[in-house]
Structures are given as structure tokens and as C-alpha cells.
N, CA, C and O of each residue as an XYZ file, in Angstrom:
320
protein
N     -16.243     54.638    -28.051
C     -15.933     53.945    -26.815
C     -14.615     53.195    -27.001
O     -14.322     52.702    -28.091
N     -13.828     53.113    -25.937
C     -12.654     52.581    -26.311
C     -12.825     50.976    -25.644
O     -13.698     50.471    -24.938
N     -11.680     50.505    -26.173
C     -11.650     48.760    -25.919
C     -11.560     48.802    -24.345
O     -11.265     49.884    -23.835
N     -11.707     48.105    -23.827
C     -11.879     47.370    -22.168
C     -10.496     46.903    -22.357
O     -10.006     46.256    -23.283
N      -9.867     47.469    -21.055
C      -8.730     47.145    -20.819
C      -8.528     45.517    -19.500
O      -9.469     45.392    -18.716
N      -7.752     44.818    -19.425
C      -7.267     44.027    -19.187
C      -7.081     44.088    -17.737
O      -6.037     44.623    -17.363
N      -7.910     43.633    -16.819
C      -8.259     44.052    -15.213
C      -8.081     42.765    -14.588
O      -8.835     41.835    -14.874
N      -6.905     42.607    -13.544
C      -7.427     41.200    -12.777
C      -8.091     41.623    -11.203
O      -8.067     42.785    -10.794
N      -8.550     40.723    -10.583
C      -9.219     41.276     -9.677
C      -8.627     41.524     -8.663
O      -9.355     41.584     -7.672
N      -7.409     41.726     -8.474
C      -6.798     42.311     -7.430
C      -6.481     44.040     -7.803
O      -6.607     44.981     -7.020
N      -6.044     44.088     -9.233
C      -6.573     45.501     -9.155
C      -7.843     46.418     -8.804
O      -7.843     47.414     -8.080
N      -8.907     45.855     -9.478
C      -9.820     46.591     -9.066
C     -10.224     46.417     -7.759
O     -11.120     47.181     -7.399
N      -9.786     45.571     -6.892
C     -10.272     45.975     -5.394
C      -8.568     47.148     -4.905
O      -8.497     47.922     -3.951
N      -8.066     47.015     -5.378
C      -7.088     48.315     -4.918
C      -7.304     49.263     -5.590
O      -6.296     49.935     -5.375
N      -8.090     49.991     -6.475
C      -8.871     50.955     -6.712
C     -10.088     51.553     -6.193
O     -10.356     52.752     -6.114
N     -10.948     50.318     -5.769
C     -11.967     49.836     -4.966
C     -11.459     51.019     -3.727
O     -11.804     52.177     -3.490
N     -10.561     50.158     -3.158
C      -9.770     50.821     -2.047
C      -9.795     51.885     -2.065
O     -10.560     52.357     -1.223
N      -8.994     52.984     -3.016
C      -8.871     53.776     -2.925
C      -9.786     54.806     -2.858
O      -9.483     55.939     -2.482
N     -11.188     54.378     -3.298
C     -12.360     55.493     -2.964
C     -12.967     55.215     -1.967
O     -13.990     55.832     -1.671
N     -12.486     54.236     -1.226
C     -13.065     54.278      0.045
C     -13.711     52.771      0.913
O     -14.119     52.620      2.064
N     -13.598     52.024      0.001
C     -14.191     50.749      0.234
C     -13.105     49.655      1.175
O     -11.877     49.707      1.246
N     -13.933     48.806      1.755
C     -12.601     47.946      2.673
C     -13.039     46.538      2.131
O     -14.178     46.405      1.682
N     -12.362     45.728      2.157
C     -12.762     44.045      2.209
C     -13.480     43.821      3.698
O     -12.869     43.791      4.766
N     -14.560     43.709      3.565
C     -15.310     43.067      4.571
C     -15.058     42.041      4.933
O     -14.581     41.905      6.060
N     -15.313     40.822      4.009
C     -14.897     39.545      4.079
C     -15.214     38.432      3.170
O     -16.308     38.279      2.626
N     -14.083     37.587      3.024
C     -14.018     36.506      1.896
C     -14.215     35.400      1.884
O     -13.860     34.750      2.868
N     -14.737     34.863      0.983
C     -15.480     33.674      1.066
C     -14.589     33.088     -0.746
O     -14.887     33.564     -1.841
N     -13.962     32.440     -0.596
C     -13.230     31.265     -0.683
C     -12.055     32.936     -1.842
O     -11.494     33.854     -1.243
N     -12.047     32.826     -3.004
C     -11.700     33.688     -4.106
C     -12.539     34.932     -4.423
O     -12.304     35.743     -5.318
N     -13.486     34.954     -3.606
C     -14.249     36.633     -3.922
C     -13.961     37.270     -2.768
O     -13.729     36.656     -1.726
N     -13.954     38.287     -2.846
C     -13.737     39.490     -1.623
C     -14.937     39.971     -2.201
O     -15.441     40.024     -3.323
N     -15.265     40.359     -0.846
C     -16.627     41.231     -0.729
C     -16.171     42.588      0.197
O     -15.524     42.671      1.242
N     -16.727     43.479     -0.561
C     -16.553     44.997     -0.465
C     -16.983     45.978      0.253
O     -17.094     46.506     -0.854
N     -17.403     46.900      1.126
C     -18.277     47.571      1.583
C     -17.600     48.823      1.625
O     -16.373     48.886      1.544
N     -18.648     50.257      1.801
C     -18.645     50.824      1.584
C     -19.272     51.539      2.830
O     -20.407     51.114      3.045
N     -18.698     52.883      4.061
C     -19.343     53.352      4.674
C     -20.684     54.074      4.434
O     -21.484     54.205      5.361
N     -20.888     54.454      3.429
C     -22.152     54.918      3.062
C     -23.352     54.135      2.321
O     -24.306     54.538      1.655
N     -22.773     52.428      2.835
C     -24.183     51.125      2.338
C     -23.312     50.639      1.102
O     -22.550     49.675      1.175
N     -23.491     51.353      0.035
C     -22.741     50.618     -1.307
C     -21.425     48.883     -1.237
O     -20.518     48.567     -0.467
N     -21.783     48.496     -1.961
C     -20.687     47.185     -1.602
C     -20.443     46.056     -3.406
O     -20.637     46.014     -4.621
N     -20.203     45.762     -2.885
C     -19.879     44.526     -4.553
C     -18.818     43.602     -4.023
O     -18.007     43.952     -3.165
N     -18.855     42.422     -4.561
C     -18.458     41.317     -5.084
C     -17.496     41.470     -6.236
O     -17.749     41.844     -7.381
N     -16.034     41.009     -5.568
C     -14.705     40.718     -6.785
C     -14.271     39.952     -6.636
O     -13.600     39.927     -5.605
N     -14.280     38.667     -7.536
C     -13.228     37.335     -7.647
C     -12.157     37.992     -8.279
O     -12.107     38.826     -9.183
N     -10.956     37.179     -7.300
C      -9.521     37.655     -7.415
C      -9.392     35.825     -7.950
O      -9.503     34.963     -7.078
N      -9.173     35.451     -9.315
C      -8.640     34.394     -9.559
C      -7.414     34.216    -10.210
O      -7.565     34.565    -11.381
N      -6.121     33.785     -9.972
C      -4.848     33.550    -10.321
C      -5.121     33.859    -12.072
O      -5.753     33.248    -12.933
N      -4.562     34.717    -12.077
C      -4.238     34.319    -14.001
C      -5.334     34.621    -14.984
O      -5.249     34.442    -16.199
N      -6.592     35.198    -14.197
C      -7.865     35.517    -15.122
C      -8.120     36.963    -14.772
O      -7.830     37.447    -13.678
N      -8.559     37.482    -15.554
C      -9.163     39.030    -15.845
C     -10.600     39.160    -15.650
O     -11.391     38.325    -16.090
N     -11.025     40.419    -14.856
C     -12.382     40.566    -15.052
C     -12.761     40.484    -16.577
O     -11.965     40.460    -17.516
N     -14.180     40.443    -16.639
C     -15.154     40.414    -18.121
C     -15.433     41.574    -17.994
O     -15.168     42.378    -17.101
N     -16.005     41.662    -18.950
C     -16.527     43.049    -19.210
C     -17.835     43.390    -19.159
O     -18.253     44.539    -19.302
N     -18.556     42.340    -18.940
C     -20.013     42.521    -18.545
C     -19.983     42.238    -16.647
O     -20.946     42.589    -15.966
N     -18.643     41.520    -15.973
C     -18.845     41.891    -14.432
C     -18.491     42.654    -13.866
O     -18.770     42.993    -12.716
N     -17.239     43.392    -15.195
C     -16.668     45.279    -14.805
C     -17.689     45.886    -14.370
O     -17.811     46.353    -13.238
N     -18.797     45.927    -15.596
C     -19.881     46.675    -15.640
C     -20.721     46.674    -14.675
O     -21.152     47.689    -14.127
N     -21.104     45.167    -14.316
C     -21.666     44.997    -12.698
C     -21.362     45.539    -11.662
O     -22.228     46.112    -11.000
N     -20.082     45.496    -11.270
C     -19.358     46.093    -10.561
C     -19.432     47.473     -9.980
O     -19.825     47.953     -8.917
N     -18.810     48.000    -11.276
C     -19.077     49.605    -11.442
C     -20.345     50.101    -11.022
O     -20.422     51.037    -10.226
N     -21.734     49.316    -11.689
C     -23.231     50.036    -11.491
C     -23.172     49.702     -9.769
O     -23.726     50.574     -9.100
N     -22.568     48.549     -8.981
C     -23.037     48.363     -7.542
C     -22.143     49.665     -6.827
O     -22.675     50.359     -5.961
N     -20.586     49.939     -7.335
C     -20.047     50.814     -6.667
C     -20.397     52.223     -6.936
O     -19.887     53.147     -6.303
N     -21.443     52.421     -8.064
C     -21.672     53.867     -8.295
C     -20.675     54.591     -8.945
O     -20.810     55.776     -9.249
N     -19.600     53.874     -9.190
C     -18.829     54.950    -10.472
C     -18.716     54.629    -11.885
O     -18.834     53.431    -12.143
N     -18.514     55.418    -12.863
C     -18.071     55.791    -13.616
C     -17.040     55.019    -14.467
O     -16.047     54.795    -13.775
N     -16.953     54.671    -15.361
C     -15.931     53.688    -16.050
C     -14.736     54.497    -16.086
O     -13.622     54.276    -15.611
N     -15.254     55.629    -16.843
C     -14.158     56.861    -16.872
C     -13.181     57.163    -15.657
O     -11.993     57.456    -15.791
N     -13.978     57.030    -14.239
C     -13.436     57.845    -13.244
C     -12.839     56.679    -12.254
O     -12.200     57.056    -11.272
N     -13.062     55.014    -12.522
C     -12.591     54.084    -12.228
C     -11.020     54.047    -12.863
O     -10.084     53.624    -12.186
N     -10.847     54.546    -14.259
C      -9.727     54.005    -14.944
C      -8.886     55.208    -14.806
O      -7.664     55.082    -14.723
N      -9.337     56.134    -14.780
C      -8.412     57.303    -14.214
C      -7.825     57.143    -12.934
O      -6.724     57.606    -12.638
N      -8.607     56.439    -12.114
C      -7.908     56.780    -10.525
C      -7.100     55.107    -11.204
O      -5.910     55.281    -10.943
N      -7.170     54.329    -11.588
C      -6.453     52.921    -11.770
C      -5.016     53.657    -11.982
O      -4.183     53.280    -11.157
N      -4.463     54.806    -13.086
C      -3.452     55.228    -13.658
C      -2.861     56.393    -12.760
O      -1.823     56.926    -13.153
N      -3.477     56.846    -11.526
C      -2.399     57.446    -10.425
C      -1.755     56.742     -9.536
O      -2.259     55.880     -8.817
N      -0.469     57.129     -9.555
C       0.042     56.570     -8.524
C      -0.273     56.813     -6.802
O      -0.481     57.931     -6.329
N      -0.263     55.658     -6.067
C      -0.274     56.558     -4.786
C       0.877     57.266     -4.365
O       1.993     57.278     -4.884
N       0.505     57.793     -3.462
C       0.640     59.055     -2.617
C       1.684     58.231     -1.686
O       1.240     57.132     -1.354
N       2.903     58.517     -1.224
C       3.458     57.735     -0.298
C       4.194     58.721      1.044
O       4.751     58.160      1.988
């Protein structure tokens, strides 16, 4: 398994994004997530701090993907 890379929470909701999820709505530093097909999660975006690696993991199990297939789509660029 490789080391956990270094995530603040504005990335992973623009990955978030990109499979399909919107910001529903925020309540003070977390964005909350949803998903047209029910799925949703909770991401604090805090200045200067990184997700953990046990709320990556949270994360991931509420959005249904893949660590693998999270960090792959993190390293494409979009499409413009």
C-alpha cells in the first residue's frame, strides 16, 4: 500500500465534482455533497489543513469509490 498523499479539502470536493456530485450546502467550513443517485458526504475545507486519513477513508466508503480510482481521476487534467 502506498503512503496517503497530502489532500486539502478543496481538492477532494473538485474531484468529488468531477464524478458527479454538487455542493448542496454549507454549514460554516464543511460542504456537504450530494449525489443524484442518493450517495452524499461531508468535507471540511479548512485553510492550511489536510484531510486525515481515517476521514479520506470515510469519505471514500460514503461516496462509493475506490482509493485507487479517486487518485487517478485527482491526476487528470480537465477537459477545457
Amino acid at each position: 500500500m502506498t503512503r496517503f498523499p497530502a489532500l486539502e479539502g478543496k481538492e477532494v470536493v473538485a474531484v468529488l465534482v468531477k464524478y458527479g456530485f454538487v455542493v448542496d450546502r454549507q454549514r460554516g467550513s464543511h460542504f456537504f455533497l450530494k449525489h443524484a443517485d442518493g450517495r452524499a458526504t461531508v468535507v471540511p475545507i479548512h485553510a492550511g489543513e489536510n484531510i486525515g486519513p481515517g476521514l479520506f477513508a470515510k469519505i471514500l466508503r460514503d461516496v462509493e469509490l475506490t482509493r485507487e480510482d479517486f487518485l487517478k481521476d485527482k491526476k487528470r487534467k480537465p477537459k477545457m
